[in-house]
The first five atom37 places (N, CA, C, CB, O) and aatype in JSON, in Angstrom:
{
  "aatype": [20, 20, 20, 20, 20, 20, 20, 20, 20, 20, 20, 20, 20, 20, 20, 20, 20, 20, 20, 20, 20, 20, 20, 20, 20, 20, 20, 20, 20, 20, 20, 20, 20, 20, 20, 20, 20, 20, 20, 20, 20, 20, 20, 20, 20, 20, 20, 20, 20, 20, 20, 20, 20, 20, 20, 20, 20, 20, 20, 20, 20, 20, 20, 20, 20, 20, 20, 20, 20, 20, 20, 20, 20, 20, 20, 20, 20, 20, 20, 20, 20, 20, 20, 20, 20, 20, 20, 20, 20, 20, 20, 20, 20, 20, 20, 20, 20],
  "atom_mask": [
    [1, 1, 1, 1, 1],
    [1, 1, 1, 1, 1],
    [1, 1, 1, 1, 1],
    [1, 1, 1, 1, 1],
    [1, 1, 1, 1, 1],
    [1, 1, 1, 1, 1],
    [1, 1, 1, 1, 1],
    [1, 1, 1, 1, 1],
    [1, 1, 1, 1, 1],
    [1, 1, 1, 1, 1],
    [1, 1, 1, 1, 1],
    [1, 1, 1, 1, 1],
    [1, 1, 1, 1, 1],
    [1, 1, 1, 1, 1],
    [1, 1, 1, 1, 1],
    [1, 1, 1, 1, 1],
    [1, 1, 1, 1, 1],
    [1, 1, 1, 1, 1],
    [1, 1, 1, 1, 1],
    [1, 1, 1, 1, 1],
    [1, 1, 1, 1, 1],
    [1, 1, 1, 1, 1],
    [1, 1, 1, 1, 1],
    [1, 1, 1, 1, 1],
    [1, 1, 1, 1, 1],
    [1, 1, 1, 1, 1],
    [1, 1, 1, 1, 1],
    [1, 1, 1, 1, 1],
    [1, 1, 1, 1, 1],
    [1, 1, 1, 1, 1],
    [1, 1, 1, 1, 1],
    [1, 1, 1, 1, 1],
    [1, 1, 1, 1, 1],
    [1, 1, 1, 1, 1],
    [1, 1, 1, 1, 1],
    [1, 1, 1, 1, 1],
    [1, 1, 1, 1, 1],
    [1, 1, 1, 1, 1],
    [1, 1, 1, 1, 1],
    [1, 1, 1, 1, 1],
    [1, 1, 1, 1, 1],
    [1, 1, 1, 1, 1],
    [1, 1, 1, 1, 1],
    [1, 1, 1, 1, 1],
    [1, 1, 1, 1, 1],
    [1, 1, 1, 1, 1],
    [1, 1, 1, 1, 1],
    [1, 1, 1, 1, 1],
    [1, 1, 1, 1, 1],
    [1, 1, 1, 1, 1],
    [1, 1, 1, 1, 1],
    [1, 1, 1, 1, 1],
    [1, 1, 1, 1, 1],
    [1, 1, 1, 1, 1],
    [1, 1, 1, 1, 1],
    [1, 1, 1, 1, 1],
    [1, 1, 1, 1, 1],
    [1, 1, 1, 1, 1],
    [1, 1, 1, 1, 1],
    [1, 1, 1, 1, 1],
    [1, 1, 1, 1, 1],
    [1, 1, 1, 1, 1],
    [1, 1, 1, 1, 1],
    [1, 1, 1, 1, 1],
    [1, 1, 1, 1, 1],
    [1, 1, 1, 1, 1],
    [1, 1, 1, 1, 1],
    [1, 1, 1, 1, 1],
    [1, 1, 1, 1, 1],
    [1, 1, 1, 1, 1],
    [1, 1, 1, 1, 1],
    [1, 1, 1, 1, 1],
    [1, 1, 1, 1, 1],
    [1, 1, 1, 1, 1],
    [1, 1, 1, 1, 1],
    [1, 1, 1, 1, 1],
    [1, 1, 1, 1, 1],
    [1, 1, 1, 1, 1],
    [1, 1, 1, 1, 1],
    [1, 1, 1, 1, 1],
    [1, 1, 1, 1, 1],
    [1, 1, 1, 1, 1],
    [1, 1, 1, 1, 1],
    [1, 1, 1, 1, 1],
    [1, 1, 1, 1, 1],
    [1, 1, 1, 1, 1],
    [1, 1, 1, 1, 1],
    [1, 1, 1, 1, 1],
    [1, 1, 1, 1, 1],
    [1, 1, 1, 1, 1],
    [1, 1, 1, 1, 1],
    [1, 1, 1, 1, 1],
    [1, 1, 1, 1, 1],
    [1, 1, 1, 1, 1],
    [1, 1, 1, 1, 1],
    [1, 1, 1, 1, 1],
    [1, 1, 1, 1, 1]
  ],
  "atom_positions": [
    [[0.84, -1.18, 0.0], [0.0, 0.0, 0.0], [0.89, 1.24, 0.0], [-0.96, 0.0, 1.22], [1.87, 1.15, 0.74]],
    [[0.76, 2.34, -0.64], [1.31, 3.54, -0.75], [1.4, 4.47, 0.15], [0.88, 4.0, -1.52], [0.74, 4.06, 1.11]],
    [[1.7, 5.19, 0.33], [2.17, 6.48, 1.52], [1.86, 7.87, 0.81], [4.1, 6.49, 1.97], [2.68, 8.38, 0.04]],
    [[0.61, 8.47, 1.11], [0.49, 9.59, 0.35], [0.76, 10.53, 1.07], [-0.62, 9.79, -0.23], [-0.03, 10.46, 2.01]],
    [[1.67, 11.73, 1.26], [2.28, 12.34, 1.63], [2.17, 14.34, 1.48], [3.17, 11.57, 1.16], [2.99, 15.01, 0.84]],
    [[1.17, 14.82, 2.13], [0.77, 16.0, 2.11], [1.67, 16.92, 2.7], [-0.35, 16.05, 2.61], [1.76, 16.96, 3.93]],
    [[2.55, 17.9, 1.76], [3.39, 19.01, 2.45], [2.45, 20.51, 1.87], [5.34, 18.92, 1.81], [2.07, 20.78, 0.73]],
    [[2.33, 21.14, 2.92], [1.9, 22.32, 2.39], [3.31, 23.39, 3.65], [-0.3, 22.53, 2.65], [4.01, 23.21, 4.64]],
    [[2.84, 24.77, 2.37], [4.0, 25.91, 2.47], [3.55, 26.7, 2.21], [5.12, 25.98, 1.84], [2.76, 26.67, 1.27]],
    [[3.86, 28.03, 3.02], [3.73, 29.17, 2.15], [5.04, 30.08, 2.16], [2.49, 29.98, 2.59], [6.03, 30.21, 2.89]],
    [[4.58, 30.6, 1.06], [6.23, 31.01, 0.06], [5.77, 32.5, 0.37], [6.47, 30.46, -2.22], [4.59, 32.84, 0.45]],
    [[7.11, 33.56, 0.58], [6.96, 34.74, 0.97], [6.39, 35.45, -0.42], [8.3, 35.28, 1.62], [6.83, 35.12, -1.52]],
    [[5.59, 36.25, -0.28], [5.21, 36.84, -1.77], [6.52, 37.26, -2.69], [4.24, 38.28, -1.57], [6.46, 37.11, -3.91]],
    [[7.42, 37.67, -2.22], [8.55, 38.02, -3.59], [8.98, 36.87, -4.12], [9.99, 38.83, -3.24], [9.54, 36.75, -5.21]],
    [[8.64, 35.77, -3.15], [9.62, 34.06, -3.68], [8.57, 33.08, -4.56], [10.18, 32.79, -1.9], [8.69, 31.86, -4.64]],
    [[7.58, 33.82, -5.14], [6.55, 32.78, -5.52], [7.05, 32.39, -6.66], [5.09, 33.19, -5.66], [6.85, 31.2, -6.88]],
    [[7.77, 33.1, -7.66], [8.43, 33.16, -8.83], [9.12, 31.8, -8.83], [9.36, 34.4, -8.95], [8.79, 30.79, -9.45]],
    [[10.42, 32.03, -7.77], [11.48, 31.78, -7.67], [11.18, 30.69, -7.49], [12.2, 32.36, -7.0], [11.44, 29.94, -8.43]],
    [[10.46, 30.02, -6.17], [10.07, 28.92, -5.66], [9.22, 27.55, -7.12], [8.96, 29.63, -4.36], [9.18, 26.34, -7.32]],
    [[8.72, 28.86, -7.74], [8.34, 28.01, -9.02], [9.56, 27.51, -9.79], [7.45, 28.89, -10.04], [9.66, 26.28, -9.84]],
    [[10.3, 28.08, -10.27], [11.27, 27.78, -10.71], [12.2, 26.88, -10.31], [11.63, 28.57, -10.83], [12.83, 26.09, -11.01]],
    [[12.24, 27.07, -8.92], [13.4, 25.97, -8.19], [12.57, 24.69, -8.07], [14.04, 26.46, -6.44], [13.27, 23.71, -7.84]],
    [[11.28, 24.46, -8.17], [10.03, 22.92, -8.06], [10.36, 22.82, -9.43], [7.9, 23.08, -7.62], [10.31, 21.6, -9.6]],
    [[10.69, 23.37, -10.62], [10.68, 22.95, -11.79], [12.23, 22.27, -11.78], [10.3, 24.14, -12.83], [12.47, 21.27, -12.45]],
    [[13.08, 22.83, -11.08], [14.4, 22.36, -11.49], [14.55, 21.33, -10.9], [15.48, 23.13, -11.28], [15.37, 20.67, -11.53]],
    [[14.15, 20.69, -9.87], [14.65, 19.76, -8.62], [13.59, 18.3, -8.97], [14.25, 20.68, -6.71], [13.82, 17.12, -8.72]],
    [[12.49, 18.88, -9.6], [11.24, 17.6, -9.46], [11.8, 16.74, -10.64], [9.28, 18.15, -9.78], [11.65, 15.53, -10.48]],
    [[12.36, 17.08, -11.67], [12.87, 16.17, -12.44], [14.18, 14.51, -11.65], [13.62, 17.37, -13.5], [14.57, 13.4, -12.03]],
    [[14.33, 15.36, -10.53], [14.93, 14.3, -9.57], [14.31, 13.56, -8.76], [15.7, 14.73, -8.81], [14.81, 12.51, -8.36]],
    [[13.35, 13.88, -8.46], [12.07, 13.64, -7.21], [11.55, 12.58, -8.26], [10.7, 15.24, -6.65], [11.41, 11.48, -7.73]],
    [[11.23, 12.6, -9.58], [10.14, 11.5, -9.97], [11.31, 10.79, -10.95], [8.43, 12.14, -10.86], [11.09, 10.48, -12.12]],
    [[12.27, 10.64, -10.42], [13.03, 9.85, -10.83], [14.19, 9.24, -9.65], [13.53, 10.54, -11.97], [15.36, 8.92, -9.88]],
    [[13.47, 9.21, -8.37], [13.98, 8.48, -7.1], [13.11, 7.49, -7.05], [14.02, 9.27, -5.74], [11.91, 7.47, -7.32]],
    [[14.13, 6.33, -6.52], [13.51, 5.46, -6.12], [12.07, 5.39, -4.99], [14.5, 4.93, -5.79], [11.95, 6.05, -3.96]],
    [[11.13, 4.46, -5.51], [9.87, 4.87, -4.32], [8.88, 5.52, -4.91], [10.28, 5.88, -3.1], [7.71, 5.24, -4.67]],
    [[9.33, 6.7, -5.95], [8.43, 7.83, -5.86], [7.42, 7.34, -7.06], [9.23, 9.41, -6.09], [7.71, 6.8, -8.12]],
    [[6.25, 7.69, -6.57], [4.89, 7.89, -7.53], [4.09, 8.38, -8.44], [4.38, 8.0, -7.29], [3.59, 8.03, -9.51]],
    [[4.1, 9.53, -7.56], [3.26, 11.11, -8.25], [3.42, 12.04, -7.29], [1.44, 11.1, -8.55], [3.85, 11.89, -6.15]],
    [[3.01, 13.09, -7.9], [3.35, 14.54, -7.25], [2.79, 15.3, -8.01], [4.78, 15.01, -7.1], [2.93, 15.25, -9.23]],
    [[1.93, 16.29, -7.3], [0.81, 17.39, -7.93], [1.6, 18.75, -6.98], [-1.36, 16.96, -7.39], [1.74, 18.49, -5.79]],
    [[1.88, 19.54, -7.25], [1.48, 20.64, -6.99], [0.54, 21.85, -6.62], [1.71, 20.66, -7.38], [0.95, 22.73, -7.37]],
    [[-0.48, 22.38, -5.89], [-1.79, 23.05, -5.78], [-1.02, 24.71, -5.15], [-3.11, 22.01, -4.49], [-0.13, 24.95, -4.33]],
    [[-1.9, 25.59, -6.02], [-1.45, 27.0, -5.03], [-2.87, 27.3, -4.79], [-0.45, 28.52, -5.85], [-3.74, 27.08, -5.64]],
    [[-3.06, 27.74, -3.78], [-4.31, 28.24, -3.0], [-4.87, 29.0, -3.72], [-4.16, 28.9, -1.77], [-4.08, 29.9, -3.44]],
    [[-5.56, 29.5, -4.45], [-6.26, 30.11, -5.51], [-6.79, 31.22, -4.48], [-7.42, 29.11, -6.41], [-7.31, 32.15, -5.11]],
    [[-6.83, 31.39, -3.29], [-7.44, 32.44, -2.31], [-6.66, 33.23, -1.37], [-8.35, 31.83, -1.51], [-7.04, 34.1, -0.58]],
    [[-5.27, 32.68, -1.63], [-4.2, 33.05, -1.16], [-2.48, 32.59, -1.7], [-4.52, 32.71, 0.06], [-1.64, 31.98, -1.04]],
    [[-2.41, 32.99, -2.75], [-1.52, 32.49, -3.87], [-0.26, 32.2, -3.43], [-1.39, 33.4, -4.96], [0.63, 31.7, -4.12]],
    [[-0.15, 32.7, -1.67], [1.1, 32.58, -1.35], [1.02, 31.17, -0.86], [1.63, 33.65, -0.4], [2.08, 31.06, -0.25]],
    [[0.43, 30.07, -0.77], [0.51, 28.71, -0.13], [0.02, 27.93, -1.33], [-0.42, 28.5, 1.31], [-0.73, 28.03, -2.3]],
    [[1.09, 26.86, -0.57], [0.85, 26.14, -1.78], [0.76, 24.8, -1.31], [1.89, 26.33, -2.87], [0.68, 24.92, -0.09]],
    [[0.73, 23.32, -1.66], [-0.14, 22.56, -1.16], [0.83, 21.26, -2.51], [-2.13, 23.25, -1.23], [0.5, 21.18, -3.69]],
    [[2.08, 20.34, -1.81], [2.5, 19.97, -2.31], [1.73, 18.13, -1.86], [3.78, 20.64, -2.23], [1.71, 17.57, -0.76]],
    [[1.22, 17.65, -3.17], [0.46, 16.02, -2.4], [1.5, 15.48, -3.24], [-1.57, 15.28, -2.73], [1.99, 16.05, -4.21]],
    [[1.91, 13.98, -2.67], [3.08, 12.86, -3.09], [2.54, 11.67, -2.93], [4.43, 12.85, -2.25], [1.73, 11.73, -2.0]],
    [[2.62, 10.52, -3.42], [2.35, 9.56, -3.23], [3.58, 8.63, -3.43], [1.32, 9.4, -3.84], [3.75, 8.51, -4.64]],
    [[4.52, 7.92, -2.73], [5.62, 6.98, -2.81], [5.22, 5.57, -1.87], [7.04, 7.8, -2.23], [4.4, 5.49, -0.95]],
    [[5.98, 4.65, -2.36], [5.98, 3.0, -2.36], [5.27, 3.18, -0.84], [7.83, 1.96, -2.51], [4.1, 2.92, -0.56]],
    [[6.33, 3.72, 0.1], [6.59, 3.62, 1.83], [7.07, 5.16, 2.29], [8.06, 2.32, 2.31], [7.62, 6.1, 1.72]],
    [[6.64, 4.93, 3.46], [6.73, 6.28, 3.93], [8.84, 6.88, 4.07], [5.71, 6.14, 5.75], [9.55, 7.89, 4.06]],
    [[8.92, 5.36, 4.18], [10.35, 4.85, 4.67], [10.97, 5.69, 3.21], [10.63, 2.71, 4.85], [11.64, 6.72, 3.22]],
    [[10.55, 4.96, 2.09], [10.71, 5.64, 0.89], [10.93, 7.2, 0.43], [9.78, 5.31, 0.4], [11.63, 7.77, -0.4]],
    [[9.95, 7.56, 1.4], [9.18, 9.69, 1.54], [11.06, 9.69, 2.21], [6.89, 10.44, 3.6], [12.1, 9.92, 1.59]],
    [[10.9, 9.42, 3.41], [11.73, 9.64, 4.48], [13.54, 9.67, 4.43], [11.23, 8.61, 5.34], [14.38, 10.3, 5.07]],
    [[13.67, 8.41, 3.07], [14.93, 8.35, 2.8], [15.0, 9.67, 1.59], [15.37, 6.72, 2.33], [15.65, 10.69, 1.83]],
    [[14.43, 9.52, 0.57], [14.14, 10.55, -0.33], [14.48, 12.06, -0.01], [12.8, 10.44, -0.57], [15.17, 12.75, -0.75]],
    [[13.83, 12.6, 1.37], [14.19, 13.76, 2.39], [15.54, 13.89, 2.79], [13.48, 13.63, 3.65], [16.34, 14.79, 3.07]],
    [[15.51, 12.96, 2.72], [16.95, 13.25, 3.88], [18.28, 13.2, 2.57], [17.23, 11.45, 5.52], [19.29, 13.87, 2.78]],
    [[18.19, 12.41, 1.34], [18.83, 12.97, 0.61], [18.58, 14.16, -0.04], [19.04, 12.3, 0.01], [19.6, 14.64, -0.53]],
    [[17.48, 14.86, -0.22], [17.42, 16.67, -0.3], [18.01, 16.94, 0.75], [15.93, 17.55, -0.29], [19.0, 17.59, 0.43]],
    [[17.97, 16.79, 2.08], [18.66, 17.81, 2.84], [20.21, 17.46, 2.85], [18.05, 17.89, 4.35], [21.03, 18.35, 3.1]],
    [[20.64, 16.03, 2.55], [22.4, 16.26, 2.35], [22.41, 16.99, 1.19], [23.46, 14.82, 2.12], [23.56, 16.74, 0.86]],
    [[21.98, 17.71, 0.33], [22.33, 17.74, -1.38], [22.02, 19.56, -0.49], [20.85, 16.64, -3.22], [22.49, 20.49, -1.15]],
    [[21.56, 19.83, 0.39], [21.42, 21.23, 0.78], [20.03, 21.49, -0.08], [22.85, 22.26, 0.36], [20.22, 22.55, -0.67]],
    [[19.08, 21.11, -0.32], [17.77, 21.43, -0.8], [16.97, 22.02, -0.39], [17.22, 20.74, -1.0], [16.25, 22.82, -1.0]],
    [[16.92, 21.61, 1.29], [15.89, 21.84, 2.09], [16.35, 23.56, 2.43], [15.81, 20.62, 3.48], [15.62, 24.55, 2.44]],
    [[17.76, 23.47, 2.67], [18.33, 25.09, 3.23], [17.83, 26.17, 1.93], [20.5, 25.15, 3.41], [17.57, 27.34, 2.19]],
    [[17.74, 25.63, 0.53], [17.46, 26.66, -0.19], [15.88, 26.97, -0.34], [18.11, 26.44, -1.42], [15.48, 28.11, -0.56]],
    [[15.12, 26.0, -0.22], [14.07, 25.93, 0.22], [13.25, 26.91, 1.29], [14.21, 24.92, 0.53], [12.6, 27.91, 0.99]],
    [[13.42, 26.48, 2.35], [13.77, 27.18, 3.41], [13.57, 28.88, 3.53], [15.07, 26.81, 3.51], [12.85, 29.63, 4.19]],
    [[14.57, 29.03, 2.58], [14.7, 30.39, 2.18], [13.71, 31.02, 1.3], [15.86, 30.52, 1.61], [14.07, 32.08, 0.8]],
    [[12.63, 30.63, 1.02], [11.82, 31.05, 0.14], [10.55, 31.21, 0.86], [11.79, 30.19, -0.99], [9.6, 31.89, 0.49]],
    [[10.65, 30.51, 1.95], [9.61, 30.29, 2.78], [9.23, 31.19, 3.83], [9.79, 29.21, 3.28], [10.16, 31.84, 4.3]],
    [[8.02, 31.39, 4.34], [7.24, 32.25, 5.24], [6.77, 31.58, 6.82], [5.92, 32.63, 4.37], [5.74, 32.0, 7.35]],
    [[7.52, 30.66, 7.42], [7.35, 29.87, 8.18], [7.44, 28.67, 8.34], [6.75, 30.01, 8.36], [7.48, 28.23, 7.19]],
    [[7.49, 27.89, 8.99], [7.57, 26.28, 8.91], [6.74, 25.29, 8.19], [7.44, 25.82, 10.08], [5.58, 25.22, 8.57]],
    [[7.23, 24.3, 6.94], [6.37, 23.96, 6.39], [5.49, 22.58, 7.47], [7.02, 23.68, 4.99], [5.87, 22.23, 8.59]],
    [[4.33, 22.04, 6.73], [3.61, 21.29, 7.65], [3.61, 19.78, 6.74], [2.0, 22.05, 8.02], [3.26, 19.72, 5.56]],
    [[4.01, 18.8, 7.43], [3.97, 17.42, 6.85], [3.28, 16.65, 7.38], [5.01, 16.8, 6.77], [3.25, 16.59, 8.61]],
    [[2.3, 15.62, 6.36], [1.38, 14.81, 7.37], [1.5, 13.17, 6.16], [-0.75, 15.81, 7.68], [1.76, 12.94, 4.97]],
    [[1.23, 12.62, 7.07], [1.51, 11.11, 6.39], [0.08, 10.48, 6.39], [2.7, 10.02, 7.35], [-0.52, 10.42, 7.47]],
    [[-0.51, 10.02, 5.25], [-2.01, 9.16, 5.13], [-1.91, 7.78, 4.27], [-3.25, 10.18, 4.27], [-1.8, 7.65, 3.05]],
    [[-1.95, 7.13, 4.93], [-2.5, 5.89, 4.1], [-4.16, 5.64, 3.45], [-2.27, 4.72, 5.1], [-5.22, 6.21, 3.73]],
    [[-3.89, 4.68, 2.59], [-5.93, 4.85, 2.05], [-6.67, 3.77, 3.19], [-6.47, 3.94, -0.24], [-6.19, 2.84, 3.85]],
    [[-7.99, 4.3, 3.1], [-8.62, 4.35, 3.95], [-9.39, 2.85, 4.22], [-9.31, 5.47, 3.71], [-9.68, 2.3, 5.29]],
    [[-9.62, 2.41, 2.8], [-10.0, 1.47, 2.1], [-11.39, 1.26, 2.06], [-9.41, 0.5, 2.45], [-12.06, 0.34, 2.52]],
    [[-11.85, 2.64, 1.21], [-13.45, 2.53, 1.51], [-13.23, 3.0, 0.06], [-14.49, 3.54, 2.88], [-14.2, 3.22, -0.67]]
  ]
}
């Protein structure tokens, strides 16, 4: 069973650009790691500064190793920097209904 994986963020209004740009450069690595599934992107249509990243990979174990090689590669620090507070991560499995 899969590990669907909800990160939401919000990006400081001058970094919305930027932040686009840097998800365009990096995701070509992300869906070409081991584990990984899918990945949508959502920006809040009511507040353009948040954005609403959903993932789906093999195991969470999968999510978890995946992370932690962005943060040796320094991903997360540039990241980070674009950002307006702490992002929020939540882990769901299906429900089976």
């Amino acid at each position: 069973m899969t590990c669907q994986v909800i990160l939401e963020i919000k990006v400081k209004p001058e970094s919305v650009d930027a932040t686009r740009a840097w998800f365009r450069s990096v995701l070509p690595d992300t869906r070409a790691y081991d584990g990984f599934v899918t990945l949508h992107i959502a920006q809040n249509v009511d507040a353009p500064t948040e954005l609403m990243i959903v993932e789906q990979w093999d195991t969470r174990a999968a999510y978890e190793k995946y992370l932690a090689w962005r943060g040796e590669r320094g991903d997360m620090v540039a990241l980070a920097g674009m950002l307006d507070g702490e992002p929020k991560i939540r882990f769901f499995n299906y429900f089976g209904v």
